[in-house]
C-alpha positions in Angstrom: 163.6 191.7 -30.6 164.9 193.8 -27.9 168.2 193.6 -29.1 167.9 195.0 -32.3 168.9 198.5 -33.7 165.5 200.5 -33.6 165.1 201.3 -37.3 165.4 197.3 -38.0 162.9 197.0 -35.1 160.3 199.4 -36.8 161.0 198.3 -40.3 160.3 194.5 -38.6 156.7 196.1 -37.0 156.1 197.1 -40.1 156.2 194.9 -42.2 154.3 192.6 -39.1 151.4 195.0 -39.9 151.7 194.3 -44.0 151.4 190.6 -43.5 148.7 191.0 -40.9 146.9 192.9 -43.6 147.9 190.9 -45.9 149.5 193.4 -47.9 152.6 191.4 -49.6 153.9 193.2 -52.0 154.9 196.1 -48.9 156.0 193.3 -46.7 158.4 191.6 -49.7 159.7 195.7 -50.0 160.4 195.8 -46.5 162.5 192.9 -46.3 164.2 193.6 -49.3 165.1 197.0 -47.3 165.9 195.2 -43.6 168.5 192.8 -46.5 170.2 196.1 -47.6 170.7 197.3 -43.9 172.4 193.4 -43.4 169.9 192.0 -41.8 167.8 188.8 -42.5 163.8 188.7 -41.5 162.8 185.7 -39.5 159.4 184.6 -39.3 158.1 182.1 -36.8 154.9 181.6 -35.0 155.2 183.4 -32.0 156.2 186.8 -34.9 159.0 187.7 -36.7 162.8 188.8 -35.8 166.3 189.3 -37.3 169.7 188.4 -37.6 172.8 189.5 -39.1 173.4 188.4 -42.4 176.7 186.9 -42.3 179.4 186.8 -45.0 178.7 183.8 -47.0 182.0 181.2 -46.7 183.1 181.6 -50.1 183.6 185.8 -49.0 186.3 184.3 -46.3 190.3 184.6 -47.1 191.1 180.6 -46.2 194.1 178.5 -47.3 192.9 175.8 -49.7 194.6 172.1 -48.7 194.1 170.8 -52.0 197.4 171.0 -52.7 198.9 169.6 -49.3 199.6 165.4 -49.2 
């Protein structure tokens, strides 16, 4: 978690602390505002992290071969 900007770091501790408490209506807003920074919350075992959210394929420019032989 290291390698994350520090406001998605803090906003990822915090909303660590609203699950711990159990609080899930302020851990849903927080990852609804870590989504409009771009960035996805990932929850695992060993605590929760982020990743980009990448453009979804369909936001991609590419040539479409259904018209090639």
């Amino acid at each position: 978690m290291t390698d994350l900007p520090s406001d998605v770091r803090d906003l990822l501790e915090e909303r660590s602390a609203a699950r711990a408490d159990r609080d899930w209506a302020r851990a849903d807003e927080l990852r609804a505002r870590l989504r409009d920074l771009g960035w996805e919350p990932q929850d695992t075992a060993s605590g929760s992290t982020a990743r980009p959210i990448l453009p979804a394929a369909t936001d991609l420019e590419l040539p479409s071969l259904l018209d090639e032989p």
